[in-house]
Biotite code that builds the C-alpha atoms (Angstrom):
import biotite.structure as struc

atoms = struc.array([
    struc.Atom([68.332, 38.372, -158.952], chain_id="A", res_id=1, res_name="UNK", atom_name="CA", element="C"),
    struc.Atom([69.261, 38.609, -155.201], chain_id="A", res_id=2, res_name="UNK", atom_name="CA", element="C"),
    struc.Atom([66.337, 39.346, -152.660], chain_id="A", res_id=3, res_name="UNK", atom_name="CA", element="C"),
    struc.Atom([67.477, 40.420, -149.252], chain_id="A", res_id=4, res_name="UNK", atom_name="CA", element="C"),
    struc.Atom([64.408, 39.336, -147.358], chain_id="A", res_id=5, res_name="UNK", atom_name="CA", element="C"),
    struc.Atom([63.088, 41.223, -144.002], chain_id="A", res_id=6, res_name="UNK", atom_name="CA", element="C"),
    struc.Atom([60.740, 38.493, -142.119], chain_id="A", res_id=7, res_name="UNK", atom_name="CA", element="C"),
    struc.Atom([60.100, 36.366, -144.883], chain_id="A", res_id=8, res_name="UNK", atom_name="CA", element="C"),
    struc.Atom([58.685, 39.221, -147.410], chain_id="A", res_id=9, res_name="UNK", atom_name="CA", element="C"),
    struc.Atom([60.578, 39.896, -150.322], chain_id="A", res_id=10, res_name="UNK", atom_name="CA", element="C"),
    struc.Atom([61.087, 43.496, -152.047], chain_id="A", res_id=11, res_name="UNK", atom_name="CA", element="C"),
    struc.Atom([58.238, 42.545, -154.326], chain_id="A", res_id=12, res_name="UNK", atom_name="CA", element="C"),
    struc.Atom([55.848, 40.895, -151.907], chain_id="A", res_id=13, res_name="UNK", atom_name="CA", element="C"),
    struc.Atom([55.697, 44.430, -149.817], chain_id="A", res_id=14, res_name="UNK", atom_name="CA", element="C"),
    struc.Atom([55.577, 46.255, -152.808], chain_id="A", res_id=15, res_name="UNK", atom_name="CA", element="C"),
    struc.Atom([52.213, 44.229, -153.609], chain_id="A", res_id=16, res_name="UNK", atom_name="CA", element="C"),
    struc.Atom([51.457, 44.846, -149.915], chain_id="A", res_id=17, res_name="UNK", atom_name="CA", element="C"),
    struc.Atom([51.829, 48.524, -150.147], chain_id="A", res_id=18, res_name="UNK", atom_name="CA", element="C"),
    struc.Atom([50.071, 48.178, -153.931], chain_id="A", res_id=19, res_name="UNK", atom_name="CA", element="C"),
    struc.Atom([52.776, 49.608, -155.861], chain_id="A", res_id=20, res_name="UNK", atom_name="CA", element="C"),
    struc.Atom([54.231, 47.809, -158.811], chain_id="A", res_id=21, res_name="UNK", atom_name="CA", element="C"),
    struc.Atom([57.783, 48.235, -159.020], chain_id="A", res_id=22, res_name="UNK", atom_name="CA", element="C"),
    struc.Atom([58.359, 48.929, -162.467], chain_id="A", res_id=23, res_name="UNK", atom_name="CA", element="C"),
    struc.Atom([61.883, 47.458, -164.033], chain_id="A", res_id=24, res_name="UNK", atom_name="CA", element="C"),
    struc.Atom([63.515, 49.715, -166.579], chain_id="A", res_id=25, res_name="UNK", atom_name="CA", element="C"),
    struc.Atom([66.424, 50.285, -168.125], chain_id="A", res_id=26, res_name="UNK", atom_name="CA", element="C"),
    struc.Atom([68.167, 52.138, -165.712], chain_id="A", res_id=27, res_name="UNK", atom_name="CA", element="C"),
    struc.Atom([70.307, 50.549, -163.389], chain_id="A", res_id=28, res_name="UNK", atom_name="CA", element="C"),
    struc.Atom([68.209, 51.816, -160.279], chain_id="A", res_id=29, res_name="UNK", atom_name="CA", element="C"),
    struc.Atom([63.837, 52.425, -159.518], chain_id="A", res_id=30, res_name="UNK", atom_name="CA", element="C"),
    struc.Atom([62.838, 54.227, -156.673], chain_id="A", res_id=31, res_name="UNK", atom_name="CA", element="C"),
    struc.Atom([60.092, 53.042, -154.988], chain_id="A", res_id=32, res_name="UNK", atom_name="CA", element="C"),
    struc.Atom([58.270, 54.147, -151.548], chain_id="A", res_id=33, res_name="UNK", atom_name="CA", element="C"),
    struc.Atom([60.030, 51.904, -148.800], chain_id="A", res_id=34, res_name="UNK", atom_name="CA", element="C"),
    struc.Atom([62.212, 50.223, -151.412], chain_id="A", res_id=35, res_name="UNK", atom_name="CA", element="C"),
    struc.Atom([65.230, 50.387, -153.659], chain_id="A", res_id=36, res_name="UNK", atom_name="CA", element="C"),
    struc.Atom([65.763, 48.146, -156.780], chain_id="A", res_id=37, res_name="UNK", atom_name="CA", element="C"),
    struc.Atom([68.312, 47.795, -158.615], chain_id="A", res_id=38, res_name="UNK", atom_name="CA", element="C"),
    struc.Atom([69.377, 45.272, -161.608], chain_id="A", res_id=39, res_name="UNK", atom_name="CA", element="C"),
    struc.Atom([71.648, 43.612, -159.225], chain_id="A", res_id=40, res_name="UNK", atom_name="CA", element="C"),
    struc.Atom([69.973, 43.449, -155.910], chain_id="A", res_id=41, res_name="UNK", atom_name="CA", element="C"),
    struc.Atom([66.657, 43.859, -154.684], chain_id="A", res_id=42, res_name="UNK", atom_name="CA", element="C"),
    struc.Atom([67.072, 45.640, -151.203], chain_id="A", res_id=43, res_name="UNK", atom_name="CA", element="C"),
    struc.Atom([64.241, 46.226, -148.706], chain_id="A", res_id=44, res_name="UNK", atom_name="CA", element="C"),
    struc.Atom([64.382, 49.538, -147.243], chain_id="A", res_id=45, res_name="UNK", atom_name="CA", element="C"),
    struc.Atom([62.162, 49.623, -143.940], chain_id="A", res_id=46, res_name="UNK", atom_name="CA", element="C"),
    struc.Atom([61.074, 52.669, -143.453], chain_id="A", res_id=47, res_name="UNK", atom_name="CA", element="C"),
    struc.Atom([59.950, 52.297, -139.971], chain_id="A", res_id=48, res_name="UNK", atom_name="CA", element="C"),
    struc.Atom([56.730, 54.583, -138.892], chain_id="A", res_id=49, res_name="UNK", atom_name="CA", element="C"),
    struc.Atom([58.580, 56.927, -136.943], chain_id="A", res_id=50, res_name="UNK", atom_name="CA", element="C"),
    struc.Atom([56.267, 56.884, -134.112], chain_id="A", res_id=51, res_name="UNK", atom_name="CA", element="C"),
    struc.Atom([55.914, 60.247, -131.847], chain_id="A", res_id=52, res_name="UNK", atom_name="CA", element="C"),
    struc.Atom([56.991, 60.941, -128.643], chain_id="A", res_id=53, res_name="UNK", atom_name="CA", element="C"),
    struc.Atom([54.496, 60.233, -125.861], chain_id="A", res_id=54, res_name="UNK", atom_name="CA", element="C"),
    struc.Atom([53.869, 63.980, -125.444], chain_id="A", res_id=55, res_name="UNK", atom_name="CA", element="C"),
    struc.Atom([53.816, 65.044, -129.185], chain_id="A", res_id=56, res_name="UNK", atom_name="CA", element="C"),
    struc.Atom([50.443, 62.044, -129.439], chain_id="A", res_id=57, res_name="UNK", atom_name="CA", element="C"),
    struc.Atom([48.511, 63.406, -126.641], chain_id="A", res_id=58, res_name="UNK", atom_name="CA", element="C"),
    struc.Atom([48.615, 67.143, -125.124], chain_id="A", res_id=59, res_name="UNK", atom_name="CA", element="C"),
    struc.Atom([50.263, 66.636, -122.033], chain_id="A", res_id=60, res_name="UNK", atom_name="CA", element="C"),
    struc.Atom([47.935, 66.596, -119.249], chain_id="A", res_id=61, res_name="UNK", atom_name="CA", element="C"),
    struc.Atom([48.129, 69.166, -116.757], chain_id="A", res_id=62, res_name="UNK", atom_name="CA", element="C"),
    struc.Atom([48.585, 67.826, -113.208], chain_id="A", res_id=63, res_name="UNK", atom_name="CA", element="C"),
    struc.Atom([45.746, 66.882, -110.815], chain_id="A", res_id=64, res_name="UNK", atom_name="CA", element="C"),
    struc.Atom([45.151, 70.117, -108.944], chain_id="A", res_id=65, res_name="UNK", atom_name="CA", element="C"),
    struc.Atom([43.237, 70.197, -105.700], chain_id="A", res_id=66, res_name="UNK", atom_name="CA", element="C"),
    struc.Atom([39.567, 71.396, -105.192], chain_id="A", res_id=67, res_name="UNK", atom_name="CA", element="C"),
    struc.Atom([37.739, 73.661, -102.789], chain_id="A", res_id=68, res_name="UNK", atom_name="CA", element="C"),
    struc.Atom([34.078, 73.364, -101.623], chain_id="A", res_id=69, res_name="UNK", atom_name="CA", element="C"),
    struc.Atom([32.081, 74.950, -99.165], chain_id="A", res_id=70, res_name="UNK", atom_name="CA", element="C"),
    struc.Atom([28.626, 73.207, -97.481], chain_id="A", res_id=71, res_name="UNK", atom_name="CA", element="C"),
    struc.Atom([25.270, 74.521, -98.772], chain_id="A", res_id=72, res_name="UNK", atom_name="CA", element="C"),
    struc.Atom([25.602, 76.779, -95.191], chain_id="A", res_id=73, res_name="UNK", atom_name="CA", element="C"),
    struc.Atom([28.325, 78.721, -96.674], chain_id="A", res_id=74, res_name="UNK", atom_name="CA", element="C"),
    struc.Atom([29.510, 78.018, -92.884], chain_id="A", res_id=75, res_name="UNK", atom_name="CA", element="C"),
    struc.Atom([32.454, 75.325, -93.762], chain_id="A", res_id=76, res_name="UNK", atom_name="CA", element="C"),
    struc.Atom([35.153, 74.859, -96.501], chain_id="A", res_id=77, res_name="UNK", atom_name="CA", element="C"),
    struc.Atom([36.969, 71.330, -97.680], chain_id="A", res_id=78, res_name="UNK", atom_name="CA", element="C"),
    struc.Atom([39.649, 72.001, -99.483], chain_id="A", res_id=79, res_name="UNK", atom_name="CA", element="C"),
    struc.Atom([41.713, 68.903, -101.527], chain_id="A", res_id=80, res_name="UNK", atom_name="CA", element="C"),
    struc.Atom([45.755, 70.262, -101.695], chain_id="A", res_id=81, res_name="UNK", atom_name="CA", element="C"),
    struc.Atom([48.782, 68.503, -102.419], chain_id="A", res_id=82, res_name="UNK", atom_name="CA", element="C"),
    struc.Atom([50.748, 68.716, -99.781], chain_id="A", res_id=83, res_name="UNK", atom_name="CA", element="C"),
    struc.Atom([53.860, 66.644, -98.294], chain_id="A", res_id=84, res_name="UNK", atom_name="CA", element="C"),
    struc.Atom([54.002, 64.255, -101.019], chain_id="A", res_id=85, res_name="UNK", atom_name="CA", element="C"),
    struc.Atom([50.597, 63.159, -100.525], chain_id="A", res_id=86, res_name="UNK", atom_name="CA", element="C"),
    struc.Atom([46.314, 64.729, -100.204], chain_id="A", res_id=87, res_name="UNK", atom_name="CA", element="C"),
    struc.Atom([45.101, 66.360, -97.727], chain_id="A", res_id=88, res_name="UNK", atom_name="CA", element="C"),
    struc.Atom([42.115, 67.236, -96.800], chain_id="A", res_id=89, res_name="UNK", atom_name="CA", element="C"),
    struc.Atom([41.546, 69.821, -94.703], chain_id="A", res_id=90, res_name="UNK", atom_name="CA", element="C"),
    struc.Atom([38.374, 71.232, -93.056], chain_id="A", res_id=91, res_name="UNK", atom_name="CA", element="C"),
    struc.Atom([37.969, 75.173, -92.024], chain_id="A", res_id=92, res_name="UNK", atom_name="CA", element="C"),
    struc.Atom([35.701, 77.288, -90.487], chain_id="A", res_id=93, res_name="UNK", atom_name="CA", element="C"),
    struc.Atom([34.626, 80.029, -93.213], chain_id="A", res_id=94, res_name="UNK", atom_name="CA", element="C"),
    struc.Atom([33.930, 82.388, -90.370], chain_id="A", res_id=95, res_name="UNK", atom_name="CA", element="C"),
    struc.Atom([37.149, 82.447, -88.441], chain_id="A", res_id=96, res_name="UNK", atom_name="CA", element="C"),
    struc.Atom([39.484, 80.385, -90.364], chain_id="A", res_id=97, res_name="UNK", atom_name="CA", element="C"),
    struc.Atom([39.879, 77.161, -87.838], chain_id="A", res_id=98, res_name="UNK", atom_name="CA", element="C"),
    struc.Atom([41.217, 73.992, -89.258], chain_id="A", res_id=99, res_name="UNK", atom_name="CA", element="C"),
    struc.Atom([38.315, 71.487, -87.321], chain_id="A", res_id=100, res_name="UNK", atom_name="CA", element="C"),
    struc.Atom([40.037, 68.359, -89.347], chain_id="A", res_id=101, res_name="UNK", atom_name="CA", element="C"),
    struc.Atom([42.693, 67.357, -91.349], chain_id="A", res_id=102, res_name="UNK", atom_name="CA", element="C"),
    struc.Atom([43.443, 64.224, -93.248], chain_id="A", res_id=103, res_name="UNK", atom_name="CA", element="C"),
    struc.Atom([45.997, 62.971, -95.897], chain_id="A", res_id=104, res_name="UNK", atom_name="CA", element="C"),
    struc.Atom([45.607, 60.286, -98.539], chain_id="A", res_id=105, res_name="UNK", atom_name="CA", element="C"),
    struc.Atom([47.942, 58.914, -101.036], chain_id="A", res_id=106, res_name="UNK", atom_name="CA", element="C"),
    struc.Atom([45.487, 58.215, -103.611], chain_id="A", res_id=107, res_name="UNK", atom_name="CA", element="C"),
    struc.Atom([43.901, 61.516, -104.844], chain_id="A", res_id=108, res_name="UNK", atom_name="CA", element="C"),
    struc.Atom([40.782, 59.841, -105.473], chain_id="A", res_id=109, res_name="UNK", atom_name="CA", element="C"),
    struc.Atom([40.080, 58.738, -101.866], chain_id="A", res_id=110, res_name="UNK", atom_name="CA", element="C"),
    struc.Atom([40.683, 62.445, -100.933], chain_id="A", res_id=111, res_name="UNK", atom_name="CA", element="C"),
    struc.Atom([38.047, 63.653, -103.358], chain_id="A", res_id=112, res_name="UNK", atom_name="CA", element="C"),
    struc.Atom([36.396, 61.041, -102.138], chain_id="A", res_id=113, res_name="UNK", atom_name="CA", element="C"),
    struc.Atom([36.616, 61.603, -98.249], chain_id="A", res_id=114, res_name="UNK", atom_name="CA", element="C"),
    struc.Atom([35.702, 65.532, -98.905], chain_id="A", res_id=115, res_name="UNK", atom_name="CA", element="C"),
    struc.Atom([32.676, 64.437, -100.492], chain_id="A", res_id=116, res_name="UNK", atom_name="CA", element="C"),
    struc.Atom([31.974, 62.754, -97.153], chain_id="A", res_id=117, res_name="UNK", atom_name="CA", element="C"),
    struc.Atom([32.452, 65.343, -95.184], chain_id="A", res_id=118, res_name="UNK", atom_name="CA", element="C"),
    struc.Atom([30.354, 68.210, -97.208], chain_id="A", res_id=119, res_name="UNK", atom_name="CA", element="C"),
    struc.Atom([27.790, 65.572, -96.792], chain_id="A", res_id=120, res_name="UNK", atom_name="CA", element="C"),
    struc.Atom([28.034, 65.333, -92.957], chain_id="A", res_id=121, res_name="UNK", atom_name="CA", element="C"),
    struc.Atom([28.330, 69.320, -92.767], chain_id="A", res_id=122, res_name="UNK", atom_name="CA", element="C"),
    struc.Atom([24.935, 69.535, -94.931], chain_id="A", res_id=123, res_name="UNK", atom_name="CA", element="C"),
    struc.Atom([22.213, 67.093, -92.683], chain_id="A", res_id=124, res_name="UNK", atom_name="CA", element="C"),
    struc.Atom([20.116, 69.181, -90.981], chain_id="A", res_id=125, res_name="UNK", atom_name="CA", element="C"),
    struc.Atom([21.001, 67.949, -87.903], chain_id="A", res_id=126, res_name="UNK", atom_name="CA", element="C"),
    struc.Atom([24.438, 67.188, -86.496], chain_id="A", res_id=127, res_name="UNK", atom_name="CA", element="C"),
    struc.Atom([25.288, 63.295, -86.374], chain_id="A", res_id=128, res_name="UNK", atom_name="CA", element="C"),
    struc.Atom([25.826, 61.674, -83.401], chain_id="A", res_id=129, res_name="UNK", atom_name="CA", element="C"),
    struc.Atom([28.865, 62.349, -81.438], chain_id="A", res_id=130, res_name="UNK", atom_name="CA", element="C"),
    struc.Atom([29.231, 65.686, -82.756], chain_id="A", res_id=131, res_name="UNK", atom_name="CA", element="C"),
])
C-alpha cells in the first residue's frame, strides 16, 4: 500500500487525529471525512477549513460618524464632522450660528479629543485668561 503523505501525516495518522477509524472492506473504495481509501492508494484529501470572508466573521462596522455637543450653558455647540479628508472641529454660537473656531485633525481620536477640551473651557465659570 501507497501513502501519499501531506506534511509528514499519513491517511491513517489524520484519520487517528480526527478519531475516525478507517475501516477496510471489501470494496475497492471507503469514504471517510477528509479522506479517500482505496485498495490501491491511500490518498489524503485536505479539506481545507474554508475560512470566511472578513465581512461574513464580523458585521461590518459602520463608519466613525462625527458627534455634536453643546456646553452645560446651552450657549455653544462642538461639533466632530468629517470633512476634507480629515476632522474637524468646529465651534458655533447656538444663538446666532457663528463659527468662533475651527480645527482639523487626521486622527479622529484627537478631534474627540480636542472637543472635549473645548466643552471644558466653555463650562468654567469664569472665562480663562486671554479670552
Amino acid at each position: 500500500m501507497r501513502e501519499n503523505n501531506l506534511c509528514g501525516i499519513s491517511g491513517t495518522q489524520q484519520a487517528s487525529l480526527l478519531r475516525v477509524a478507517p475501516r477496510f472492506s471489501k470494496s475497492t473504495e471507503v469514504s471517510l471525512p477528509g479522506l479517500r481509501v482505496s485498495r490501491s492508494t491511500v490518498e489524503v484529501i485536505v479539506m481545507a477549513m474554508a475560512s470566511p470572508q472578513r465581512n461574513e466573521r464580523t458585521q461590518r462596522r459602520p463608519a466613525p460618524t462625527g458627534l455634536v455637543v453643546r456646553n452645560d450653558a446651552a450657549t455653544y455647540e462642538v461639533e466632530v464632522a468629517k470633512a476634507l479628508n480629515q476632522w474637524a472641529v468646529t465651534v458655533t454660537s447656538v444663538a446666532d450660528g457663528r463659527m468662533i473656531c475651527q480645527d482639523f485633525f487626521s486622527r479622529r481620536w484627537e478631534a474627540v479629543a480636542r472637543a472635549e477640551d473645548f466643552i471644558r473651557l466653555l463650562n468654567r465659570s469664569e472665562p480663562p485668561p486671554g479670552w
